[in-house]
N, C-alpha and C positions, 0 to 999 in steps of 0.2 A: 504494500500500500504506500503511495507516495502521495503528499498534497504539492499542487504544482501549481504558482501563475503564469498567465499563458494571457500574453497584449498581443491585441491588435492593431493598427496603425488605421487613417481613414481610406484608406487604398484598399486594404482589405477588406474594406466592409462598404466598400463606394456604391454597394445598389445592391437590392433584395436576390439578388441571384447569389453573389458573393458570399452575403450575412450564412446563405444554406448552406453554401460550402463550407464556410469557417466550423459552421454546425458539425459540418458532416467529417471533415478530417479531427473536431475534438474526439468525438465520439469514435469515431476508425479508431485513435493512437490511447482512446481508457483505458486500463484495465479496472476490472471489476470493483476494488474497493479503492479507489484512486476516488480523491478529493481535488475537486476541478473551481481554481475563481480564473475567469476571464476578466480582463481589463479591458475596454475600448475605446477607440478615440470618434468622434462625428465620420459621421460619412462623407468622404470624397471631401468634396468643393464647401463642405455646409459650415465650417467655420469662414472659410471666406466669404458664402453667401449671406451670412448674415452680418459680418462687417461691413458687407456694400448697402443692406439694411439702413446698417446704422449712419451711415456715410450718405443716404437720402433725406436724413433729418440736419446734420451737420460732418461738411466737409472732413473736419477734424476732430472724430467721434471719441478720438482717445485724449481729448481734455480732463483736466483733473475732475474737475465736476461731475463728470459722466464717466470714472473707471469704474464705480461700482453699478451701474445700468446697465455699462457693456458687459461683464459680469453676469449679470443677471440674463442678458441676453445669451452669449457665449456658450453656458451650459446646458441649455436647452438645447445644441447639438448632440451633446454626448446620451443625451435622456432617449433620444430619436433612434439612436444604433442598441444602446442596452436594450431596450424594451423590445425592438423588434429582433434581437439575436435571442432571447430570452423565449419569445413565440417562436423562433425557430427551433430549438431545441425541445418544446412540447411539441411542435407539429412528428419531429421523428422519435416520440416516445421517451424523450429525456425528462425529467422534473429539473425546471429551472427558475432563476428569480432576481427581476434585474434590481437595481439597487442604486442608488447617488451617492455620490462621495461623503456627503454627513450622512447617509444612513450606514454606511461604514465606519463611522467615525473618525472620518480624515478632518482633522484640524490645524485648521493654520494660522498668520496671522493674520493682518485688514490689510494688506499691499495688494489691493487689486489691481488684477492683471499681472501681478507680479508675484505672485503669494509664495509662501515658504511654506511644508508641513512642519508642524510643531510636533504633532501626537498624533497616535495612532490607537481608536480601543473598536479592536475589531471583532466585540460578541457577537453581535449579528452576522458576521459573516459564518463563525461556527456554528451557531445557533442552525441557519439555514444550512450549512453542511451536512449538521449531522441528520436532518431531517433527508438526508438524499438528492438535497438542490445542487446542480450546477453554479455558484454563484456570478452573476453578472455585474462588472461593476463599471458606472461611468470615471473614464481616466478623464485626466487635465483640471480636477476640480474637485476642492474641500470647503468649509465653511469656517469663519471664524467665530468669538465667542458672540456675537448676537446671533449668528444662527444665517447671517449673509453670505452666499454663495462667492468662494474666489477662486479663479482660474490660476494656473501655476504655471502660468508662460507659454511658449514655446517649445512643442516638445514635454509637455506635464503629462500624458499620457506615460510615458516614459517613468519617471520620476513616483507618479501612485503605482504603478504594478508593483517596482521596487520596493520602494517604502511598503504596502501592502503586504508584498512578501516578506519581508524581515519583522513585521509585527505580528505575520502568522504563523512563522519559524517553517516556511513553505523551505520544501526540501532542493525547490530550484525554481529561478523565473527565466521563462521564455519571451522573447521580444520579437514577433514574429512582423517580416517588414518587406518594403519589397523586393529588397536586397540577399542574396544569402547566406549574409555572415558580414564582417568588417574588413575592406579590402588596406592594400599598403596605397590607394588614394581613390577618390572617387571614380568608379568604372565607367562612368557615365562621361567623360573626360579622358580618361587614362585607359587606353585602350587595353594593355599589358598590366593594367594593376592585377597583383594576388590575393586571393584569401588568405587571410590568417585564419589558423587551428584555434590560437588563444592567442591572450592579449592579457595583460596583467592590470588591476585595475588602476593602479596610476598611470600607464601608458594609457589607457583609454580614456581616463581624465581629460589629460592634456590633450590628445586628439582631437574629444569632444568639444573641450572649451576655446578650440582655437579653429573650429570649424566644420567636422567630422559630423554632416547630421544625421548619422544611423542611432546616436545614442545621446538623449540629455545631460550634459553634465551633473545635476545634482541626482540623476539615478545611478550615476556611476557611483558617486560619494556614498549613496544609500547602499549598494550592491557591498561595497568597502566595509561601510559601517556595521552591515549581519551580517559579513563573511557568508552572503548570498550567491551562487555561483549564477552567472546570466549569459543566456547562450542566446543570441542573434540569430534569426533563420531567415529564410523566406517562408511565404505564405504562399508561393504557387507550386514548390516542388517539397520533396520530401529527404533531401539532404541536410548532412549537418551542417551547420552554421560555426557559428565563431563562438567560444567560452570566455568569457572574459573573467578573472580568477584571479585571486593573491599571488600567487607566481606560477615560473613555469613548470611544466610536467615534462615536456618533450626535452630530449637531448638537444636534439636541432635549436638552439635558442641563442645562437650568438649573432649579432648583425649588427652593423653601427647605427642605422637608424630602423623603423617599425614600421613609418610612414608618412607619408606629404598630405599634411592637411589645409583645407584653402577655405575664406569666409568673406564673400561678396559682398555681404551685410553691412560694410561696413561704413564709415563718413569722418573725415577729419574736419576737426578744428585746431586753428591754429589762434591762440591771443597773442597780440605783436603790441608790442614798446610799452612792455609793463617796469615798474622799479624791483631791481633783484635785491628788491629787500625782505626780510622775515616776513610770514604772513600770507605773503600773496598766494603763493599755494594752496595754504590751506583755504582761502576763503573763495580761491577757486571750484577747487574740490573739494569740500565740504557743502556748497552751494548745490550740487552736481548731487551729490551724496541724499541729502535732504528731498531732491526731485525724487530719490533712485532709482538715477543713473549711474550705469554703472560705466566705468572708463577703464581702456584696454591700455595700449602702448602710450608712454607719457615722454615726451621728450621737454630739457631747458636747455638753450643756446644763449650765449651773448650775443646780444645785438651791438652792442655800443660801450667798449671798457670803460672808455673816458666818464661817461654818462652814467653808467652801473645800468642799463639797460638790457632786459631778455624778451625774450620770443617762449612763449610755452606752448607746445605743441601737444594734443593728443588722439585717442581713437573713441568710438562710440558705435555702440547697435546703430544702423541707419533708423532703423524704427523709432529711437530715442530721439531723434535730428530737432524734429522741430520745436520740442521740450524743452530741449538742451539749448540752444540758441536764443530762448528768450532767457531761459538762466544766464548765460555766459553774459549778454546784453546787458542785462541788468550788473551784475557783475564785474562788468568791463568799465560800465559809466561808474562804477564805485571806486574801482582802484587806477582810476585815469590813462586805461590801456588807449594805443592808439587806434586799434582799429581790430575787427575780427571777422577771420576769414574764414571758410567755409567749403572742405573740395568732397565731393560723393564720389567722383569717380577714381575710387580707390579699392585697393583688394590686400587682404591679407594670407602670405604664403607660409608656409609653416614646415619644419621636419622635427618628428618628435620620436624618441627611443632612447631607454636607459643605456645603449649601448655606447651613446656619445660621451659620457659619465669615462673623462680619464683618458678618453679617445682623439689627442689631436687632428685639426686641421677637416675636424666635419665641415664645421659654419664656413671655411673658407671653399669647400668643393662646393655648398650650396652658393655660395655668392660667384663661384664660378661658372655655373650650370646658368645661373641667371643673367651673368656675363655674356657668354655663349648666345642666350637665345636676347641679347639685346634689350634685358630687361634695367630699369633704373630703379634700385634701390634709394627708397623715401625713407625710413623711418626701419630701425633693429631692434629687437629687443631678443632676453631670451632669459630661459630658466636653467635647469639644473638639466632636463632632459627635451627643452628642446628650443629653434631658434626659430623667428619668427621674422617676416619683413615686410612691409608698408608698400606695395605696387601700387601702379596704376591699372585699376579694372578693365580696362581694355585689354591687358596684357595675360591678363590670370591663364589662361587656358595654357597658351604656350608656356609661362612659368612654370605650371605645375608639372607639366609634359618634361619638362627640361631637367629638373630635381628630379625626377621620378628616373627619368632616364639615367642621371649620373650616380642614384645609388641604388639600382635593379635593375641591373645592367645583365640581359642573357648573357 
């Protein structure tokens, strides 16, 4: 007997024909006293469709005023797929029972649209187990303490199976997508990118959080935090996917890098002719902070020695762009910056693997690969396991082709 969660993505569940399949391959891979919750995310387009909804009352539907309505709107995607997989699994003889995120007891905090799980008290989901249900649960979404509905970003589908799993000591979660596992870059680009077997879960972190969207970064943290092992498949075929695990199992495990990860999303700001004096930072980024937003790659340059003048330069979600710009504005006229600039068409490349840890002269093949294909490095940063750089989005495709090339090389 194993209890197992098992996500579906909105791809997978993009229309009533789908929802029977998903039905039908749980039910094919039961066995008999096997303990089944399903996690799902809206169908198809229905997250987008009803942000264009909300975008027919006011252009800019994600002002602060309106995250907890968009909110309240949002999750009534995920209620449209539970309830109708939930009838699918009675139509072929299963007992099943869909369920919302507070009636799982998913709790978070009031950062709508942005929300964090704080808790998790998951009787109800055994309650209904033990009764023989399948249990269905809408992903991307908890309540906080008034009992208000909040969405958990991008990719929260991801983030509640996790978390789920590790509050119901589930013996493994599956992340079933339309992918077959986690490739070394996106295959959808990278004609030659490889599966990986496993993936450790801080390499999958950093993958995740630097652009890798098979996996939400805070479900990786979650997978991390109950030593939950989480395997990556696809939803159309019946091969294995990718383990993502505390470390490795295979001998095969030495490589300098794991993978090139890339993040289109992205938008620079730059604040120019501010004083390099204490302060200004923070009341930059604490400004930023307060909206929550969050900020990627940060750079400070002199402008001007004579003058003690700098340039503070950094990254942001594009989705954050226009939030952020009225913060920095306001901001800007406080600490008498000269002017602030504003570029979108930017892209962030990545190579990430504990192999580089001790390994000279990686970052330098990456900024040569990037060389090669012509590409100009904006903006570097980089951690412990891996290096990251600030393109021009027009360029991303060949960048990532170029990296991929100089270290997966047949």
């Amino acid at each position: 007997m194993a209890l197992v969660v098992k996500k579906f993505g909105g791809s997978s569940v993009a229309t009533t024909e789908k929802i029977l399949a998903v039905a039908q391959r749980i039910l094919s891979e039961k066995k008999p006293d096997d303990k089944i919750v399903v996690v799902v995310s809206a169908m198809g387009d229905t997250t987008d469709n009803l942000i264009t909804l909300a975008e027919g009352i006011d252009k800019e539907p994600y002002k602060a005023s309106y995250l907890r309505e968009m909110d309240m709107l949002l999750t009534t995607g995920e209620q449209i797929s539970i309830s109708l997989l939930a009838m699918a699994f009675q139509k072929l003889g299963q007992p099943a029972i869909s369920l919302t995120g507070s009636m799982v007891g998913m709790k978070t905090d009031s950062v709508h649209t942005k929300g964090r799980i704080l808790d998790i008290n998951p009787a109800r989901v055994f309650e209904e187990l033990e009764k023989g249900n399948i249990v269905v649960v809408a992903g991307f979404q908890g309540a906080d303490k008034l009992g208000d509905p909040v969405t958990l970003g991008r990719g929260g589908s991801d983030a509640s199976a996790v978390a789920l799993a590790g509050a119901l000591k589930a013996d493994e979660c599956e992340i079933f997508t339309d992918v077959d596992g986690v490739y070394s870059a996106d295959p959808r680009i990278v004609k030659n990118a490889h599966k990986m077997k496993e993936i450790t879960y801080r390499e999958m972190l950093e993958m995740a959080r630097l652009g890798a969207g098979v996996m939400q970064p805070r479900s990786v943290e979650m997978g991390h935090y109950f030593h939950i092992p989480i395997h990556v498949r696809s939803t159309f075929n019946d091969k294995i996917g990718t383990v993502i695990r505390e470390a490795y199992t295979l001998e095969d495990n030495y490589f300098e890098i794991r993978g090139v990860a890339h993040d289109p999303k992205v938008a620079k700001i730059a604040v120019l002719g501010v004083s390099n004096t204490p302060g200004i930072a923070y009341k930059i980024f604490s400004a930023l902070a307060d909206a929550n937003i969050s900020v990627d790659m940060i750079v400070q340059s002199i402008r001007n020695l004579e003058k003690n003048i700098t340039d503070m330069v950094f990254t942001i979600d594009e989705s954050d762009l226009a939030q952020a710009k009225k913060v920095i504005d306001k901001v800007a006229e406080e600490i008498d910056a000269a002017s602030v600039l504003v570029e979108e068409d930017v892209a962030k490349v990545s190579i990430v693997g504990a192999g580089m840890v001790g390994n000279p002269g990686v970052a330098s093949k990456m900024f040569g690969a990037l060389s090669k294909a012509g590409v100009n490095i904006d903006i570097i940063s980089t951690s412990e396991i891996s290096v990251s750089c600030l393109i021009k989005g027009s360029q991303l495709v060949e960048a990532v082709n170029s990296i991929h090339d100089e270290f997966f090389k047949e």
